[in-house]
KOLKEFI-977026 format. One record per residue (C-alpha): x, y, z; residue in one letter. Coordinates in pm, 1 decimal. Layout:
! KOLKEFI-977026
[site [X,Y,Z],'a']
...
! end
This chain:
! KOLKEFI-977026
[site [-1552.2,2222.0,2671.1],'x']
[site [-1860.4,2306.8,2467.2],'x']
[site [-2080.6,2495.3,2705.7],'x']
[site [-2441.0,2642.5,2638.6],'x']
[site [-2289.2,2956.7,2480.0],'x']
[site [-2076.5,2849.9,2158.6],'x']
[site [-1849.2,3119.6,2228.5],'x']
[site [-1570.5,2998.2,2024.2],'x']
[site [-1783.8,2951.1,1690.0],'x']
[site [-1893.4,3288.1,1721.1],'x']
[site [-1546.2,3405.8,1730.2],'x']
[site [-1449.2,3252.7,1432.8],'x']
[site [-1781.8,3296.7,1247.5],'x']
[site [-1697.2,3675.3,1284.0],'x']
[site [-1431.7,3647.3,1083.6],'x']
[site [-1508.6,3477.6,775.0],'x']
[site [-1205.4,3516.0,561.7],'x']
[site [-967.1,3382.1,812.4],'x']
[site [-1238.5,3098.0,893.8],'x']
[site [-1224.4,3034.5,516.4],'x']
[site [-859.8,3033.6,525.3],'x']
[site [-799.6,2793.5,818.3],'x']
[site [-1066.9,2550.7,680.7],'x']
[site [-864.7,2599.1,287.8],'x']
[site [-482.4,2495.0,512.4],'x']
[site [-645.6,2232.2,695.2],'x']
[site [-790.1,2041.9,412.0],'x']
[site [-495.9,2090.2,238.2],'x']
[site [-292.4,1927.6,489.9],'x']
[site [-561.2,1655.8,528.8],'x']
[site [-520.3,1566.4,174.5],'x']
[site [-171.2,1563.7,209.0],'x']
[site [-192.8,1315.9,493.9],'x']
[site [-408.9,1081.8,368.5],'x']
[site [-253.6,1086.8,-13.9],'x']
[site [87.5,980.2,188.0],'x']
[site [-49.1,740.8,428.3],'x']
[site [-288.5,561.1,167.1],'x']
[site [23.3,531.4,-94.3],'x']
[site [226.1,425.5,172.5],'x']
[site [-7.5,130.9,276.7],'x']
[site [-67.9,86.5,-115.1],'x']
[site [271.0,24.5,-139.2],'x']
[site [275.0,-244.7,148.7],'x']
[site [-39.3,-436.4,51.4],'x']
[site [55.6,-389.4,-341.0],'x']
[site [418.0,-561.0,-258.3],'x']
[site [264.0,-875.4,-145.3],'x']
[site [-17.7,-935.2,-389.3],'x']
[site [132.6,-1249.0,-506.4],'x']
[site [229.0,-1378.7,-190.7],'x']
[site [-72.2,-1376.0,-87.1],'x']
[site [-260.4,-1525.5,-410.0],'x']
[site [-9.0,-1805.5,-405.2],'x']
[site [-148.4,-2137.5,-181.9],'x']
[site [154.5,-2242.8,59.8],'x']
[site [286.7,-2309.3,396.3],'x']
[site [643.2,-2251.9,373.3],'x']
[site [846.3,-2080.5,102.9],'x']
[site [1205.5,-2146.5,-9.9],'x']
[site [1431.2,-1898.6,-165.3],'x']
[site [1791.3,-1787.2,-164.7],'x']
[site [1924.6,-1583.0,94.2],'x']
[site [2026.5,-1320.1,-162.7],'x']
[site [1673.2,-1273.5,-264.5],'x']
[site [1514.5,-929.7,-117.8],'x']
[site [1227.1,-905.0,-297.9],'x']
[site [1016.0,-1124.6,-555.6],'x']
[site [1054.7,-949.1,-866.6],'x']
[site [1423.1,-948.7,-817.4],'x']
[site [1458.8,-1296.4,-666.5],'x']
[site [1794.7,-1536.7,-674.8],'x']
[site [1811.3,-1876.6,-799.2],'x']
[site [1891.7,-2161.3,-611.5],'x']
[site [1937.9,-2553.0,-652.5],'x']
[site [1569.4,-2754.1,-765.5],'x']
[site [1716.7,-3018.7,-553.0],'x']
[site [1731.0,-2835.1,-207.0],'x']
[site [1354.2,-2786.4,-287.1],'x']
[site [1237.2,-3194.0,-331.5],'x']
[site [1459.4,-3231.4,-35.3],'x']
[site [1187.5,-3132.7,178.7],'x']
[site [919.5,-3376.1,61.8],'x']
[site [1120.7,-3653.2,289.2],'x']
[site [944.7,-3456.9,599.0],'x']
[site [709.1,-3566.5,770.0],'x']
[site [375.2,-3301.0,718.7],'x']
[site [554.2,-3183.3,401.1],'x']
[site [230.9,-3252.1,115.6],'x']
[site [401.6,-3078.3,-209.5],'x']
[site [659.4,-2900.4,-301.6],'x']
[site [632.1,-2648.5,-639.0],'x']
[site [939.3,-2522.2,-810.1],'x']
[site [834.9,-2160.0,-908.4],'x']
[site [1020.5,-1975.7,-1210.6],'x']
[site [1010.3,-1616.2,-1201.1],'x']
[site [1143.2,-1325.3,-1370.1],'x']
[site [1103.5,-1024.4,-1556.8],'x']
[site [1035.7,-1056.9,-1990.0],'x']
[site [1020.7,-815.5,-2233.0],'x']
[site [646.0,-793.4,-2357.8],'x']
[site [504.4,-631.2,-2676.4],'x']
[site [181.8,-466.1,-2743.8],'x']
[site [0.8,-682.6,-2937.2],'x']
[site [-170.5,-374.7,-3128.0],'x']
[site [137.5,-174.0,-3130.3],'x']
[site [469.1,-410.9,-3170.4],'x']
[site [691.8,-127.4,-3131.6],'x']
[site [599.4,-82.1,-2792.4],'x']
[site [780.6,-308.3,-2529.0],'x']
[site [789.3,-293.3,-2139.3],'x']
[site [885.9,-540.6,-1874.6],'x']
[site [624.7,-784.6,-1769.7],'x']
[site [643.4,-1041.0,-1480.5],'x']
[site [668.4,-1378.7,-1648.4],'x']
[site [602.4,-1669.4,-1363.2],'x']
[site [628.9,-2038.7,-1471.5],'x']
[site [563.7,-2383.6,-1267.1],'x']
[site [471.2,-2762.3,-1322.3],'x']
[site [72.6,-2739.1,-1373.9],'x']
[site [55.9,-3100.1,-1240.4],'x']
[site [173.8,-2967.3,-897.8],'x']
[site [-46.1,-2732.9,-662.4],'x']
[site [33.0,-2326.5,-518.9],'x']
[site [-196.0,-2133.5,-795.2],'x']
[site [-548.5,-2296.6,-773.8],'x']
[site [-631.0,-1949.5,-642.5],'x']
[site [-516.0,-1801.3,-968.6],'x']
[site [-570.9,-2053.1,-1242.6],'x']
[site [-926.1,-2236.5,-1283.1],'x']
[site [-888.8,-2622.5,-1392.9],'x']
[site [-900.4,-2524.6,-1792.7],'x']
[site [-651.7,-2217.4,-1752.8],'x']
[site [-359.4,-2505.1,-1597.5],'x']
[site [-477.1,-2739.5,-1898.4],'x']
[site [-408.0,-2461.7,-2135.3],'x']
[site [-66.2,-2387.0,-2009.2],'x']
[site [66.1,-2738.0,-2068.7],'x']
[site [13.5,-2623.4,-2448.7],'x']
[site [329.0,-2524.1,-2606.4],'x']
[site [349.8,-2116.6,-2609.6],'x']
[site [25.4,-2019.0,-2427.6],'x']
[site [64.1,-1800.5,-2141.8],'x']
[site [-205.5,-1691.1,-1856.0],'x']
[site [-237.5,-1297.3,-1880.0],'x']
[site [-296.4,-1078.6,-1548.2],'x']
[site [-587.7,-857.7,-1683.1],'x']
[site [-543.4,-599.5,-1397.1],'x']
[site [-217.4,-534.6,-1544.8],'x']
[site [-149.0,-213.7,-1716.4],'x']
[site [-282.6,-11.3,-2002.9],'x']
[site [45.9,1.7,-2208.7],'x']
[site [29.6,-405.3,-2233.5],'x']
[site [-217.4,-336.5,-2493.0],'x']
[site [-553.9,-377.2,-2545.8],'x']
[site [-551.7,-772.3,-2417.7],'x']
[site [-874.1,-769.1,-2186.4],'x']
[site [-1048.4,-575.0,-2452.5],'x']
[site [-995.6,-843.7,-2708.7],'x']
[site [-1037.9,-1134.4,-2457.6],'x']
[site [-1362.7,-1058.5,-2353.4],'x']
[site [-1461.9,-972.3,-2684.7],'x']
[site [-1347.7,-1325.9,-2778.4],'x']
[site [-1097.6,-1274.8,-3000.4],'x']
[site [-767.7,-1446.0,-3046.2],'x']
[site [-475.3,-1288.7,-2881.5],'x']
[site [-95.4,-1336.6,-2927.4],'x']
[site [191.4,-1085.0,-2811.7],'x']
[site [599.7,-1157.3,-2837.4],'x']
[site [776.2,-1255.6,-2492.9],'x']
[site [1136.8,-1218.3,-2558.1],'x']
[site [1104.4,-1188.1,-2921.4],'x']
[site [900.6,-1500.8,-2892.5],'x']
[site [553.6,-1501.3,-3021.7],'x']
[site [287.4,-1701.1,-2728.1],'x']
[site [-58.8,-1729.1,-2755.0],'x']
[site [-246.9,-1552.4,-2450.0],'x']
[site [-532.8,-1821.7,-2332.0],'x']
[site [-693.0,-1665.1,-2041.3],'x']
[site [-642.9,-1450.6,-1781.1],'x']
[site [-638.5,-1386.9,-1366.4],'x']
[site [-639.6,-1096.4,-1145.0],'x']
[site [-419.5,-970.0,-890.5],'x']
[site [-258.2,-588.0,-1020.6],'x']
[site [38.4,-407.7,-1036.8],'x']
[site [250.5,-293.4,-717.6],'x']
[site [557.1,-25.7,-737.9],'x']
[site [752.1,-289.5,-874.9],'x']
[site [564.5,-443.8,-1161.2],'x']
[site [330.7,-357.3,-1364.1],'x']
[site [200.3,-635.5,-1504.6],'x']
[site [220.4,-1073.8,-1551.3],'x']
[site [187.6,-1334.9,-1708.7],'x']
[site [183.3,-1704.0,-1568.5],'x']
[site [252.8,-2062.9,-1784.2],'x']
[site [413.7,-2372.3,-1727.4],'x']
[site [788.6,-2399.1,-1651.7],'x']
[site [831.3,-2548.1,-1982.4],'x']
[site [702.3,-2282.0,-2138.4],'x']
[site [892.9,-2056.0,-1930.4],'x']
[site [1207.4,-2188.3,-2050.7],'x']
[site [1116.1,-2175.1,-2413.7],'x']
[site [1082.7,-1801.2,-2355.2],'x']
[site [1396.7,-1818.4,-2132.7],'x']
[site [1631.5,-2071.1,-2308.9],'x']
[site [1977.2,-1917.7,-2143.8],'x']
[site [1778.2,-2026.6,-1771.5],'x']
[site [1866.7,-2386.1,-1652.9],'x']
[site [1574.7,-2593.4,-1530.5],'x']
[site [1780.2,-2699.9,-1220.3],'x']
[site [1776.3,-2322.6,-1092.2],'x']
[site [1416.1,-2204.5,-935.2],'x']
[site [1366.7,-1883.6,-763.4],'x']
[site [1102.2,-2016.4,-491.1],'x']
[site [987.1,-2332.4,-378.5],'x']
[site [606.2,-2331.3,-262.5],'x']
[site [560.1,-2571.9,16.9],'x']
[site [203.0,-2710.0,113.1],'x']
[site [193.5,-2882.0,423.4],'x']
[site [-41.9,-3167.3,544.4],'x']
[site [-363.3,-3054.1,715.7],'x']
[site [-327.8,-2988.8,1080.9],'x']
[site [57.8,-2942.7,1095.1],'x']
[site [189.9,-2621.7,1260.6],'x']
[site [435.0,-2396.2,1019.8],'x']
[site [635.3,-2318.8,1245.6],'x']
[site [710.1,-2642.2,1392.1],'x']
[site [797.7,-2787.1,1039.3],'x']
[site [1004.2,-2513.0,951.8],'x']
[site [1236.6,-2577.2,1255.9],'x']
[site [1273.0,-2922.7,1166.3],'x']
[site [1372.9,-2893.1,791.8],'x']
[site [1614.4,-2634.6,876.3],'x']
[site [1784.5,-2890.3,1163.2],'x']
[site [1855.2,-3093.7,896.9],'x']
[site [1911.8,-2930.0,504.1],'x']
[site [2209.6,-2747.5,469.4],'x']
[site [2217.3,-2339.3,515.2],'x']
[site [2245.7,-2231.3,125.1],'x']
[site [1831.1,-2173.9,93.9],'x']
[site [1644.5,-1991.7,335.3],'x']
[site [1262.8,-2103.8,472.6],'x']
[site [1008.4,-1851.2,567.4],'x']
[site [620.9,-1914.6,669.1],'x']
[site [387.7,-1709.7,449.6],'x']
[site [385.5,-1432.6,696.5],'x']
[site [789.2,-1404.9,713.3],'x']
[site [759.2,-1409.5,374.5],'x']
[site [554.8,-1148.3,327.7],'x']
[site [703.7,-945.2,592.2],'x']
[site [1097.7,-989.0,380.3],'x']
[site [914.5,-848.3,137.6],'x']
[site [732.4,-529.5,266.4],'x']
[site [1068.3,-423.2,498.3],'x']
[site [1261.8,-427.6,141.0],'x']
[site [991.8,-149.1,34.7],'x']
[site [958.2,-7.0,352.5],'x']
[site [1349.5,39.6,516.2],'x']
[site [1608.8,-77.0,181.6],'x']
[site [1405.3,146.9,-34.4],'x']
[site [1361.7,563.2,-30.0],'x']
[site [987.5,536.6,-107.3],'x']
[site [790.2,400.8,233.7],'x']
[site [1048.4,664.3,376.9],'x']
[site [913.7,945.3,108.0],'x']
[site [553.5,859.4,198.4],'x']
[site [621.8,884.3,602.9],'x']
[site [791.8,1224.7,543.2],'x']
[site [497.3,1328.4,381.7],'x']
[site [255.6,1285.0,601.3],'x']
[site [462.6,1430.8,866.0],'x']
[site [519.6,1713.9,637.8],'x']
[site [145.7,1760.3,627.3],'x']
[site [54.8,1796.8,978.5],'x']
[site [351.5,2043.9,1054.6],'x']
[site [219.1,2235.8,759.9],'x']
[site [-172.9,2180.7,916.8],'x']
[site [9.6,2253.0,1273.3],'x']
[site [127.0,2574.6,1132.4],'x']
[site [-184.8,2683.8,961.5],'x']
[site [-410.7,2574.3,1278.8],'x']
[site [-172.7,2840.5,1475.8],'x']
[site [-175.2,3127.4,1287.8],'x']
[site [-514.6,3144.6,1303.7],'x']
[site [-568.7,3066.4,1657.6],'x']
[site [-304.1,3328.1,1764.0],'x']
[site [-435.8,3577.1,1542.2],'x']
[site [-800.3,3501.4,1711.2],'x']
[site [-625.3,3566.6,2039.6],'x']
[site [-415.1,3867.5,1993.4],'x']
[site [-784.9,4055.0,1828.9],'x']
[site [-983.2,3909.9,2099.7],'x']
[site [-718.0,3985.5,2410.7],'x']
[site [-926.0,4275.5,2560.0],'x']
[site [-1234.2,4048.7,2566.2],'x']
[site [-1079.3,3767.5,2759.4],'x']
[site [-907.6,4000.6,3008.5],'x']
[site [-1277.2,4115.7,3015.0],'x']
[site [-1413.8,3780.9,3175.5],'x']
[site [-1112.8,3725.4,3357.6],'x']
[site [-1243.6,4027.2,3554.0],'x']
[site [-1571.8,3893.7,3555.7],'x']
[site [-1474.0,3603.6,3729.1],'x']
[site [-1422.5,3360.2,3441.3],'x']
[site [-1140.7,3102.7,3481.6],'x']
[site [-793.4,3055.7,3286.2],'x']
[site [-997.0,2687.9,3238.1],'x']
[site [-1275.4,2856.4,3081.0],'x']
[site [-1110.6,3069.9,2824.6],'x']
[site [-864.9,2767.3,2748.3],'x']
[site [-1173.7,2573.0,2673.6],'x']
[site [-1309.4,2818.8,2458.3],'x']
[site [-960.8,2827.1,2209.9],'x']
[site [-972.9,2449.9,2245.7],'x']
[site [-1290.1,2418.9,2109.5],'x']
[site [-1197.4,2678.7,1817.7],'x']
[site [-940.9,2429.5,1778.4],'x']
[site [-1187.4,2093.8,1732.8],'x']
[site [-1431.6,2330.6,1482.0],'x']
[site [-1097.0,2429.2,1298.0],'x']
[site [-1050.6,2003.1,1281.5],'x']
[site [-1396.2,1899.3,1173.9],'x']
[site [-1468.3,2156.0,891.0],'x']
[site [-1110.8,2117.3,736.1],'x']
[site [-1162.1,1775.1,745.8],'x']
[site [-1457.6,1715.7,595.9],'x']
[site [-1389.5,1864.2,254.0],'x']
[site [-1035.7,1685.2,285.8],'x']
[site [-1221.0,1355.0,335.0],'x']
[site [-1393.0,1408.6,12.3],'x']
[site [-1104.6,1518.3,-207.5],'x']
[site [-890.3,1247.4,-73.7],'x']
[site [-1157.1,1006.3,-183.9],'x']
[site [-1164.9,1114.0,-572.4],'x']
[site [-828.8,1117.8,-584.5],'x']
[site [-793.8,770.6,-434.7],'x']
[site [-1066.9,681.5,-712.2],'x']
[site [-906.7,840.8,-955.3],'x']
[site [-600.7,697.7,-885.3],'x']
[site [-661.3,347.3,-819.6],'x']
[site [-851.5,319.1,-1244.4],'x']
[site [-509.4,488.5,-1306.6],'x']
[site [-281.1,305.1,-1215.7],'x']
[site [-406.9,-48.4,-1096.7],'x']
[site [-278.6,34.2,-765.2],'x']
[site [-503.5,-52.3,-405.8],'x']
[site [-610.2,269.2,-322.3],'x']
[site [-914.0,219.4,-103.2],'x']
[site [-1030.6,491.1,191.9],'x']
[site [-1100.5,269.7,454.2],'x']
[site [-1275.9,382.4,763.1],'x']
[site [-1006.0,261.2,986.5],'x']
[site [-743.4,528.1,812.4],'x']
[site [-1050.6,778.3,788.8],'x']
[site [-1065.8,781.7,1140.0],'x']
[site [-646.3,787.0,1172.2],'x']
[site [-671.0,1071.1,954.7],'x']
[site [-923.4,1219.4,1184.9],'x']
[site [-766.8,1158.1,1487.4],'x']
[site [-401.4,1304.7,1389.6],'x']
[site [-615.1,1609.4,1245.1],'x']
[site [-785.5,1681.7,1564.2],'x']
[site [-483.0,1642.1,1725.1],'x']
[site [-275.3,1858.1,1502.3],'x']
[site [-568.6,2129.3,1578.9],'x']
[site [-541.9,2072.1,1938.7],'x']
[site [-158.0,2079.8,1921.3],'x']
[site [-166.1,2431.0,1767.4],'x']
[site [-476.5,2544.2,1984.3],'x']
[site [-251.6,2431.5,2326.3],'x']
[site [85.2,2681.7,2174.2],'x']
[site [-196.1,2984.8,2134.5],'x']
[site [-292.5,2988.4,2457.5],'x']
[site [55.9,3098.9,2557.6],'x']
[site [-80.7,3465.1,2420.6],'x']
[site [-373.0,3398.7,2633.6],'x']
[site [-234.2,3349.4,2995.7],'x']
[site [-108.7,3736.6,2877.5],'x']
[site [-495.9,3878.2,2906.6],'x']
[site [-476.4,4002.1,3227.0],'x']
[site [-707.3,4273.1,3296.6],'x']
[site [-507.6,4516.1,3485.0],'x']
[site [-247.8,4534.7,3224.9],'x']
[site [-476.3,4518.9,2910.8],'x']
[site [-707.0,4813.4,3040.3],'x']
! end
C-alpha cells in the first residue's frame, strides 16, 4: 500500500486547509469516542467498587434487589442458615442504605451518603478496615469515612490528616468520624461511610435488626463456589437469592448497563462519533478524488492498475487516521485527568482502549476511504480527456 513514492501524502499535503480540516473532524470524533467508551467502562468498573473491596465467596440478597445502593431486605435467619454447610466458614449480615449526611463545616448543606453497617467481630471488610478502624466502630457513634468520597461531604480528609477531631450529623444524629478507607464514588453514590450494625441502627432506629440487605459468605479454603452454591440452594427455601462474587457483580453492572438509559447513552455516543468521523473522513477523500480525477485517468493510461490508485486513497485514508488521532489521544487524556480529580470517578486511558480507539479510527478512515473510491472507478481516460 505504501510504495516508494508517497503519492497519497503529497496529495493531501497540497492542500493544507482541507488536511487541517480532516485532521480538526477526526480528532473530534476521536475524543468523542473515547470520552463515551471510557465513561461507559467508568460506569461498569465504578458500579462494582464495593463488590469487589468486600472479602466473600457467596453473597445473599433478596430477589427484589437490582442494585446495591437500592438493595431489599430479607430475613437475618435465612443468612445463619447457611453456616450448617459443609465449606461454609462465616457468614456477615451486611446493613446498607442511603443517610442523610451534613457538612461538618457547613451544616446547612446535606446530601445522601452510603451508610454500610456489620458485626466487627465477623470477617468481609479486612480489605477496608485495618484492626484499630473495626475496634473503633464498636464505639458508640463513630463511623469509618470513605475519603475518596466527594467534595460537598466537607472538608473531612482535610481535617483528618491534619489531625483534628471530626464529627458530622447522620440522620440528624451527630457521630464521630474515626478514620477513613478508600474505594470512590460510582454513578450511584457519591460517597460512604462504614460502622458497626449497632451503630447503624442507632442512626436507623425505624430498621429492624432481623432485616439485612446482604449476607457475605466466606467459604473454607479449597472449596469450589460454585459447587457450594448448588448445594445450599437444594436445600434453603427460594425467598433469598445466592450469587458467587462474579454473578454478583455481573447483577449489578447489567442493572447499569440494560435497566438503565446511561450504558445505552454512552454506546450511542461512541457510535455517534465514528458516523460523524465516517462522514468527515469522506468528504475529504471524495473531494481529493473529484480534484485529482484527471490525474488518475492519467496513470490509468499509463498502465497503472485500479489496485494501484485504490491503494493510493487507502493510504490517504490511514494518514487521515494517524494524525487525527494523535492529537485526539492527547485531549482525551486531560480530560480523563481532569475528570477523574473531578469527580472521583475511574477514568484511566489504558493502552488496551488506546489501541480500541485506534483500531475503530483506522477503520472508520478506511470505511470512508473504501465509499470514495466509487468516484474513482469513474477516471477513465477516454472519457475524462
Amino acid at each position: 500500500m505504501f510504495g516508494s513514492i508517497p503519492l497519497g501524502w503529497l496529495q493531501l499535503k497540497a492542500q493544507k486547509l482541507r488536511l487541517l480540516a480532516a485532521i480538526m473532524g477526526i480528532t473530534f470524533a476521536v475524543i468523542l469516542i473515547f470520552v463515551q467508551l471510557e465513561f461507559r467502562e467508568a460506569l461498569f468498573v465504578s458500579a462494582v467498587r464495593y463488590h469487589t473491596a468486600m472479602d466473600y465467596d457467596l453473597a445473599m440478597l433478596s430477589p427484589k434487589t437490582d442494585f446495591m445502593v437500592s438493595s431489599k431486605q430479607f430475613p437475618r435467619t435465612r443468612l445463619y442458615q447457611v453456616l450448617g454447610f459443609d465449606g461454609v466458614k462465616s457468614a456477615t449480615a451486611v446493613y446498607m442504605r442511603l443517610v442523610s449526611w451534613r457538612n461538618p463545616v457547613d451544616p446547612s448543606n446535606a446530601r445522601n451518603i452510603l451508610a454500610i453497617g456489620f458485626d466487627p467481630a465477623e470477617s468481609g471488610f479486612e480489605r477496608l478496615l485495618g484492626a484499630e478502624q473495626l475496634e473503633a466502630i464498636k464505639i458508640p457513634d463513630q463511623v469509618i469515612f470513605d475519603r475518596r468520597g466527594r467534595d460537598e461531604y466537607g472538608p473531612v480528609r482535610e481535617l483528618m490528616d491534619a489531625g483534628q477531631p471530626v464529627s458530622a450529623e447522620i440522620n440528624d444524629r451527630r457521630v464521630a468520624i474515626a478514620g477513613m478507607y478508600q474505594v470512590g464514588t460510582s454513578f450511584g453514590l457519591d460517597g460512604g461511610v462504614i460502622t458497626s450494625d449497632l451503630n447503624f441502627l442507632r442512626i436507623l432506629p425505624t430498621r429492624k435488626k432481623s432485616a439485612i440487605d446482604f449476607g457475605l459468605i466466606k467459604l473454607e479454603p479449597g472449596q469450589d463456589a460454585e459447587e457450594v452454591q448448588a448445594r445450599i440452594l437444594e436445600d434453603i427455601p427460594q425467598d433469598v437469592r445466592l450469587l458467587t462474587r462474579k454473578e454478583f457483580m455481573d447483577l449489578e453492572i447489567q442493572y447499569w448497563n440494560k435497566t438503565t438509559p446511561i450504558g445505552y447513552i454512552f454506546a450511542f455516543g461512541a457510535v455517534m462519533g465514528l458516523i460523524v468521523g465516517l462522514i468527515i473522513v469522506y468528504q475529504i477523500l471524495f473531494a481529493d478524488v473529484q480534484d485529482h480525477l484527471k490525474e488518475y485517468a492519467t496513470l490509468k493510461a499509463m498502465g497503472y492498475t485500479h489496485g494501484y490508485l485504490r491503494n493510493v486513497v487507502l493510504q490517504q485514508a490511514i494518514i487521515l487516521a494517524v494524525l487525527g488521532f494523535l492529537p485526539g489521544l492527547g485531549v482525551a487524556h486531560l480530560v480523563f485527568t481532569r475528570g477523574a480529580d473531578a469527580t472521583r470517578l475511574p477514568l484511566e486511558m489504558s493502552v488496551e482502549s488506546a489501541l480500541t480507539v485506534f483500531g475503530l479510527t483506522v477503520a472508520m478512515c478506511a470505511g470512508s476511504g473504501m465509499m470514495a473510491l466509487r468516484k474513482l472507478r469513474a477516471a477513465d481516460p477516454a472519457e475524462v480527456f
